[in-house]
Backbone as CSV, one residue per row, in Angstrom:
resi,resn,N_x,N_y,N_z,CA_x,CA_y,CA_z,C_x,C_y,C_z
1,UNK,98.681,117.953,62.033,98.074,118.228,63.316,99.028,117.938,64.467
2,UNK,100.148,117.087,64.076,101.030,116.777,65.251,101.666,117.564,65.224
3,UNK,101.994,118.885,65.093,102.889,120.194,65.653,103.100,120.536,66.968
4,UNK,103.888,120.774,67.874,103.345,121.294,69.205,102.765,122.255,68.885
5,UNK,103.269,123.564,68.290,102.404,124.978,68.224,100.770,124.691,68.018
6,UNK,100.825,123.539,67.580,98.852,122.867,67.086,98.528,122.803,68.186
7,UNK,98.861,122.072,69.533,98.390,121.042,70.476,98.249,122.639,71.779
8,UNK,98.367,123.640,71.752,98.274,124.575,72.987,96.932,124.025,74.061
9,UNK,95.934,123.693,73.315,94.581,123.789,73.861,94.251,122.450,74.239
10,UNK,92.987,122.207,74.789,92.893,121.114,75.080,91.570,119.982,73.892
11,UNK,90.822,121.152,73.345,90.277,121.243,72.425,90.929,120.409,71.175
12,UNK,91.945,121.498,70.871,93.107,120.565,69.880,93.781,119.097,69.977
13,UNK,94.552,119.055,71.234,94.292,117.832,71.552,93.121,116.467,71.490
14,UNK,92.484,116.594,71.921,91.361,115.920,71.898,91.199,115.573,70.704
15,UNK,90.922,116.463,69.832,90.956,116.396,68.314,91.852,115.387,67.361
16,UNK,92.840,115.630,68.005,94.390,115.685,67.306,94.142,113.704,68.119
17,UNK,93.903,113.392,68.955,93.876,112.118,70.033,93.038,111.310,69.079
18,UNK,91.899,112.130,69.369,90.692,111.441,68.629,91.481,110.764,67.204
19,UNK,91.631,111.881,65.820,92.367,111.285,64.830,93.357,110.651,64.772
20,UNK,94.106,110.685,65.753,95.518,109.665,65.570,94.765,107.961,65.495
21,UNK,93.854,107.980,66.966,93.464,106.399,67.219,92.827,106.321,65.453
22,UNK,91.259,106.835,65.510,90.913,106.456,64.178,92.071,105.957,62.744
23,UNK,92.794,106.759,62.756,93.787,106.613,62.106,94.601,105.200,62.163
24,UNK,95.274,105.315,63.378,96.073,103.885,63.640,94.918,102.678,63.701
25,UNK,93.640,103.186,63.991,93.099,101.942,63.726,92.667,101.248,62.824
26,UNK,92.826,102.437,61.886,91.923,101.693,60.302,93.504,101.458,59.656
27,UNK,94.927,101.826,60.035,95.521,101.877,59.356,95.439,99.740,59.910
28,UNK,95.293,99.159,60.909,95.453,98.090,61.453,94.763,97.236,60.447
29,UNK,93.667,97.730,60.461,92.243,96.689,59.708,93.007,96.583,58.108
30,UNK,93.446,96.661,57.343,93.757,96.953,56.162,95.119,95.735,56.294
31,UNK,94.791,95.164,54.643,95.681,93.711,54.775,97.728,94.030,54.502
32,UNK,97.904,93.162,54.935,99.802,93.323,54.912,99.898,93.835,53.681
33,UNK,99.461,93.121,52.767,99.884,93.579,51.182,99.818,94.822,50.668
34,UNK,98.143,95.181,51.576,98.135,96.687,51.544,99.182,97.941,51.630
35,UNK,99.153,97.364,53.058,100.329,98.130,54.236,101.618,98.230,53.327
36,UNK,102.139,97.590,52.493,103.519,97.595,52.160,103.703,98.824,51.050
37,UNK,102.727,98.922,50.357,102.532,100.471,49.487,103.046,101.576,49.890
38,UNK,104.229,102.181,49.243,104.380,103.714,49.741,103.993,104.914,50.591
39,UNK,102.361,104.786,50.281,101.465,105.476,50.602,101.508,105.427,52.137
40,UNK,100.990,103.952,52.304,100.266,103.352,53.773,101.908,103.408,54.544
41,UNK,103.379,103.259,54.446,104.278,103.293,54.879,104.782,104.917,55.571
42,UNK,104.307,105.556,54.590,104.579,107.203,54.808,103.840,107.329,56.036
43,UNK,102.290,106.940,56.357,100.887,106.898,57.038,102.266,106.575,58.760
44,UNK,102.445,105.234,58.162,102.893,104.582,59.573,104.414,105.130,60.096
45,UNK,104.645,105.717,58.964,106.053,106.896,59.691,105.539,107.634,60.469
46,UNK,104.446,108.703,59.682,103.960,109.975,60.474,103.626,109.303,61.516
47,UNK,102.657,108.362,61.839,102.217,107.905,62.792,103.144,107.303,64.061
48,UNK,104.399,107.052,63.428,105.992,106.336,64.748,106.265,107.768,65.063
49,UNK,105.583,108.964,64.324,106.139,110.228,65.250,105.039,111.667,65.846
50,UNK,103.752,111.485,64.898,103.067,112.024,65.903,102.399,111.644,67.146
51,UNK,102.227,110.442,67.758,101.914,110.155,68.741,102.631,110.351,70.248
52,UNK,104.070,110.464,69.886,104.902,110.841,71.015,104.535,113.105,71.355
53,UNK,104.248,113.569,69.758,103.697,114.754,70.082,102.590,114.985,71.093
54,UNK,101.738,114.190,70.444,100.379,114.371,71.138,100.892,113.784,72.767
55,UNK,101.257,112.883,73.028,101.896,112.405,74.387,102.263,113.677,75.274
56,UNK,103.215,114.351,74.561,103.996,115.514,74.967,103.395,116.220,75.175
57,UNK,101.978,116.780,74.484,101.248,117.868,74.644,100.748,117.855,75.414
58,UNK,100.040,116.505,76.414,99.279,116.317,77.313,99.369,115.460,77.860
59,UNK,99.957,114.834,78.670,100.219,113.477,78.590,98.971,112.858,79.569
60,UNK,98.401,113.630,80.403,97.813,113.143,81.246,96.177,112.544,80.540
61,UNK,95.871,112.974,78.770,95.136,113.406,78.462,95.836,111.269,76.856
62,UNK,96.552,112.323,76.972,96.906,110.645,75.402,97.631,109.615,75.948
63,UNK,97.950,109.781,77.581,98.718,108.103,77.792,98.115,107.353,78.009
64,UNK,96.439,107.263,78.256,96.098,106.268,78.301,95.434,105.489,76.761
65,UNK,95.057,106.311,76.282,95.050,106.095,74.675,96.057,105.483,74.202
66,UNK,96.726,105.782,73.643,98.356,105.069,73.803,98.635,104.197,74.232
67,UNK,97.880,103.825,75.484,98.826,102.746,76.299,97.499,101.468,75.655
68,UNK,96.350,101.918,75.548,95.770,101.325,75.152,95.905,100.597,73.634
69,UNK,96.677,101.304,73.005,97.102,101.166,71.869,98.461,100.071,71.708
70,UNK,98.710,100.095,73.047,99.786,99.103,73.175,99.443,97.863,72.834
71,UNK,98.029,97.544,73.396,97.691,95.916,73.190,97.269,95.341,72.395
72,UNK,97.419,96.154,71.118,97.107,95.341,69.394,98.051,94.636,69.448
73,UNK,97.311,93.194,68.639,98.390,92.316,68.401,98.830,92.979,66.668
74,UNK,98.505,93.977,65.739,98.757,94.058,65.071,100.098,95.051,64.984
75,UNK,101.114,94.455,64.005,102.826,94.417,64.010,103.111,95.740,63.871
76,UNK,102.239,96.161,63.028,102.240,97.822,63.023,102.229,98.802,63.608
77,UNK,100.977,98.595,64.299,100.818,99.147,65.717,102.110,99.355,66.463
78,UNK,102.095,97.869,66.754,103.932,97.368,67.766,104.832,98.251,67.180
79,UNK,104.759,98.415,66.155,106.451,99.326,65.137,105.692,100.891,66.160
80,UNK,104.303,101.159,65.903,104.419,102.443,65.880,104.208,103.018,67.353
81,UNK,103.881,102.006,68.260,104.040,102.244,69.901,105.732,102.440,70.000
82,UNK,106.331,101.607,69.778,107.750,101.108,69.774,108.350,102.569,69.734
83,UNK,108.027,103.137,68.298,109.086,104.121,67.959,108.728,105.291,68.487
84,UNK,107.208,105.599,68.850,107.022,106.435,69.931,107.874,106.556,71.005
85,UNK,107.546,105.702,71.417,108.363,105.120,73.052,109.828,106.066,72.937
86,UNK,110.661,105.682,71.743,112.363,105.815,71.583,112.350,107.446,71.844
87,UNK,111.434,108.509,71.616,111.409,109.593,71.655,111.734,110.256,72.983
88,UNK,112.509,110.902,72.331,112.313,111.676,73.981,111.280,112.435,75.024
89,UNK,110.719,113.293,74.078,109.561,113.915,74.372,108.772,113.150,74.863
90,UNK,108.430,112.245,74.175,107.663,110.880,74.639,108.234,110.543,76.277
91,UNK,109.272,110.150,76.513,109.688,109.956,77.650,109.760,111.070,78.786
92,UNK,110.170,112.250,78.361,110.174,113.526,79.034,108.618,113.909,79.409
93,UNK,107.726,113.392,78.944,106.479,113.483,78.988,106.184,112.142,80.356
94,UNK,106.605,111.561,79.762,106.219,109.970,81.072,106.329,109.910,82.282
95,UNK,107.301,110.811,82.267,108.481,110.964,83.683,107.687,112.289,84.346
96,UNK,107.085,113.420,83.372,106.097,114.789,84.006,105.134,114.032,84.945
97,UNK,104.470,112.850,84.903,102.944,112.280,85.342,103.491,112.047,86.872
98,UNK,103.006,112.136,87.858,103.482,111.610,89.059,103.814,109.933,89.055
99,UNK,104.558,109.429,90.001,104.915,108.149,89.864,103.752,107.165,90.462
100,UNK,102.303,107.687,90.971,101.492,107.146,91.689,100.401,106.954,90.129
101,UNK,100.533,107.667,89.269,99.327,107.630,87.628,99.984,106.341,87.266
102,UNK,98.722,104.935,87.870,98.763,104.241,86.625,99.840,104.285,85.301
103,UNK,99.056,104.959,84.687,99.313,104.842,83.307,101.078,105.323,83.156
104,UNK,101.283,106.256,83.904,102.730,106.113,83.675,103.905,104.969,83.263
105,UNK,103.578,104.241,84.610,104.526,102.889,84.498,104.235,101.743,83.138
106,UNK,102.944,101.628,83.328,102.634,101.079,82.166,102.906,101.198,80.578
107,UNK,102.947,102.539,80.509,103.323,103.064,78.968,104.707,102.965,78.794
108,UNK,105.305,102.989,79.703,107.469,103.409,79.178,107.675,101.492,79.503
109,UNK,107.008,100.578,79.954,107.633,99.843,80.337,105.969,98.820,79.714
110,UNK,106.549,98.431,78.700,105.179,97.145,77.849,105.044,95.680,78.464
């Protein structure tokens, strides 16, 4: 779902927003030992790189999601805000929002 060609609409987005959080959030609830499995590692890759998509697609629409997502204390999370962040798109997206949106400053700078 994190494709740009996916994200045109706003519909999609939303969608695509909606499942990422659910996603990163149940990936949170689930114990370390869990997390270290192949499986759940692949989960938290896709996840260090579709969120800077969805960012990109809309930003005015997933930075605050996101930014909200910033304030888990869980390590995972942190890896997968983090590696968002390093993206460009992600940033090229941050810098589109006027410098007066909240959420701008807040998201590029934790």
């Amino acid at each position: 779902m994190c494709e740009p060609r996916l994200l045109r609409d706003a519909r999609s987005v939303s969608r695509t927003l909606e499942l990422l959080a659910v996603v990163t959030n149940d990936l949170a609830e689930h114990s370390p030992e869990l997390r270290r499995r192949p499986e759940w590692r692949t989960l938290r890759q896709a996840l260090g790189y579709g969120w800077s998509v969805a960012v990109a697609a809309s930003p005015a629409a997933a930075l605050p999601v996101f930014e909200r997502m910033g304030e888990s204390e869980d390590v995972d999370v942190h890896w997968i805000v983090r590696e968002n962040r390093k993206k460009s798109r992600f940033e090229k997206a941050v810098r589109s929002i006027p410098a007066s949106a909240p959420q701008a400053a807040a998201v590029i700078r934790p």
